[in-house]
C-alpha angles and dihedrals in degrees: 000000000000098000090050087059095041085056092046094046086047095055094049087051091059088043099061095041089049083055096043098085096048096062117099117246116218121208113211089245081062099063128081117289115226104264106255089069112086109255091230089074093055108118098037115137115228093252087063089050080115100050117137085201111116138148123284121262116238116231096230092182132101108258122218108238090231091068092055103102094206087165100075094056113101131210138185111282101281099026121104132197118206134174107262102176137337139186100080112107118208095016116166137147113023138187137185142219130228093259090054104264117142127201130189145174138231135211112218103013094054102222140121116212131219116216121185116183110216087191097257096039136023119219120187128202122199097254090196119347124215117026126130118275079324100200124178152193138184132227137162093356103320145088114229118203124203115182119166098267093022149064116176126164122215110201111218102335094163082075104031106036089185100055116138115237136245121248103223089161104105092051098056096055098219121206114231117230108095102199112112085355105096106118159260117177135185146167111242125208083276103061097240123124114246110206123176124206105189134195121320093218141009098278120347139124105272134216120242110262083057126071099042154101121228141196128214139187105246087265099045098264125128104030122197125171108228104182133030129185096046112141105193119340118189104172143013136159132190114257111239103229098045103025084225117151108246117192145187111227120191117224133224124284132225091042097106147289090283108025134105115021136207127268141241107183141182127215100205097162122018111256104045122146118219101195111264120168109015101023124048137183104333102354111307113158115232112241102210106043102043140176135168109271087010095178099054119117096014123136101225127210130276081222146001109231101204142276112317087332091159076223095199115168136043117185122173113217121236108156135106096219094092132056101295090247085070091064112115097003126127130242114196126189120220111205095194146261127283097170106065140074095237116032123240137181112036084141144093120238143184128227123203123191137130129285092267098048107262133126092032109188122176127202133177127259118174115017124169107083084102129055095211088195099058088027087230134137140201110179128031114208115227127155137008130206122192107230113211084252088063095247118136121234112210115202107212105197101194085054103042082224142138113219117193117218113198137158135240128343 
């Protein structure tokens, strides 16, 4: 009998210690921070405790056109940047309607702007006013709005500017922390609505409603979660070829000036787990949630898109407006670093690779929103949105402006 035991005591022993490994360590900087300290400095080791490094303020102002300095932007030899519309603080991600209206949201003001373009002059009007990182999208005749606490649903508000919206609220079971999970929403080639809740720190181990992408029914209905392990997206877009979600992923902080990178990622089956929190960029192993093989499993990047970058947009050309080399290829905007001594990003960039994915190259586009000498910026590049003409609008959130990329005379 005791040797039975000592056999059956033994094999739990061995059990646990098989399991060991597997379970997640947690460093103190990891864990929630009371609530009076700022959430962004979550994640700081003691020995940063010093640091001058802190989020950028928005301008949330309206900013004369005259103090946009649109000529010290560069472009490859034949594009051009002009100033498309101005006077709406915060603007990001934008979308239009088949008569011409554009709408767009903001982070930090909690608006969404109406545009309408009169051919020689753009106005804009406040659609709703306060609501939390409000972003939006359109689809079969109506503007959907996602804020962080809210989904309401205006029905062909391009022709009835009054119209009183739909509370969808109640249908998309949203979870409640607001930090990283401020939004960017779209309608894929399936109709469906894709909606991401990030990461609710810095670095942490999240709960399960955070980290991930979702898709939605138009109404809300039919829930599935496509992606996991996603830390803070803030853009995709559906190659055109593929039809395959692409999407930019922010890393970690307080990790150092070079590590880890930002993401450009492609869902190519729903399900895939892209690292957050143990496994970041091309395979960098986070130093404050770890487990034993902590990259296994993990759906790695297309591309890395640089140090602390903040990389927003992603927007897959399709016009015919540009040089043809520039078809299907994606511009991504890059809003800028915080976390890092010297700043990097303020620029948009395009990424070539091939339909699956491979042989990923990225080259700039438009530089200039930061003076690298006096590491200094002025602009910082959000959102695109594709005209009929085949001209690019580019959203700038520090200015509340519109710029127009177009090509030739």
């Amino acid at each position: 009998m005791k040797s039975r035991l000592a056999c059956v005591s033994l094999a739990l022993l061995l059990a646990a210690c098989a399991q060991t490994p597997t379970q997640p360590v947690i460093s103190e900087v990891a864990k929630p921070l009371p609530s009076n300290v700022p959430a962004w400095q979550q994640g700081r080791a003691p020995e940063l405790a010093s640091s001058t490094l802190a989020p950028h303020a928005g301008r949330l102002t309206a900013v004369p056109a005259s103090e946009i300095p649109l000529h010290q932007l560069k472009l490859p030899p034949g594009f051009r940047i002009q100033l498309w519309a101005s006077g709406m603080p915060g603007i990001r991600a934008m979308t239009r309607t088949e008569t011409g209206k554009i709408y767009a949201g903001t982070r930090g003001i909690g608006r969404v702007y109406e545009i309408t373009d009169n051919g020689s002059q753009r106005t804009s009007r406040i659609v709703v006013d306060k609501l939390t990182q409000p972003a939006v999208t359109y689809h079969n005749g109506s503007l959907y709005v996602a804020a962080i606490d809210k989904v309401l649903r205006f029905d062909r508000i391009d022709q009835n500017p009054n119209v009183q919206p739909v509370d969808l609220t109640a249908r998309f079971n949203l979870p409640k922390e607001q930090h990283h999970n401020w939004k960017y929403i779209a309608f894929g080639p399936d109709g469906k609505l894709y909606v991401p809740f990030g990461a609710p720190c810095n670095i942490c181990l999240p709960e399960q409603p955070y980290a991930q992408i979702r898709r939605y029914n138009a109404d809300g209905s039919n829930m599935e979660v496509v992606a996991t392990g996603v830390r803070n997206t803030q853009g995709f877009d559906w190659h055109p070829v593929t039809r395959e979600m692409w999407f930019t992923d922010h890393g970690r902080d307080w990790m150092g000036d070079n590590a880890p990178e930002d993401e450009l990622n492609r869902l190519s089956r729903p399900g895939q787990f892209f690292g957050f929190p143990f496994c970041h960029a091309n395979g960098v192993v986070d130093k404050d949630v770890r487990k034993a093989n902590a990259c296994d499993g993990v759906t790695l990047p297309v591309v890395t898109t640089g140090p602390h970058s903040a990389t927003m947009g992603i927007h897959f050309y399709t016009g015919t407006m540009f040089p043809p080399e520039y078809r299907n290829v994606a511009f991504v905007a890059r809003k800028g670093s915080w976390n890092r001594t010297q700043k990097f990003g303020y620029d948009v960039v395009t990424v070539r690779a091939d339909a699956n994915g491979g042989n990923a190259r990225i080259t700039p586009f438009i530089t200039g929103f930061l003076d690298t000498q006096k590491d200094a910026f002025w602009g910082r590049p959000v959102y695109f949105l594709q005209l009929p003409d085949g001209s690019l609008l580019l959203s700038d959130e520090q200015m509340g402006a519109v710029y127009r990329i177009t090509y030739g005379s």
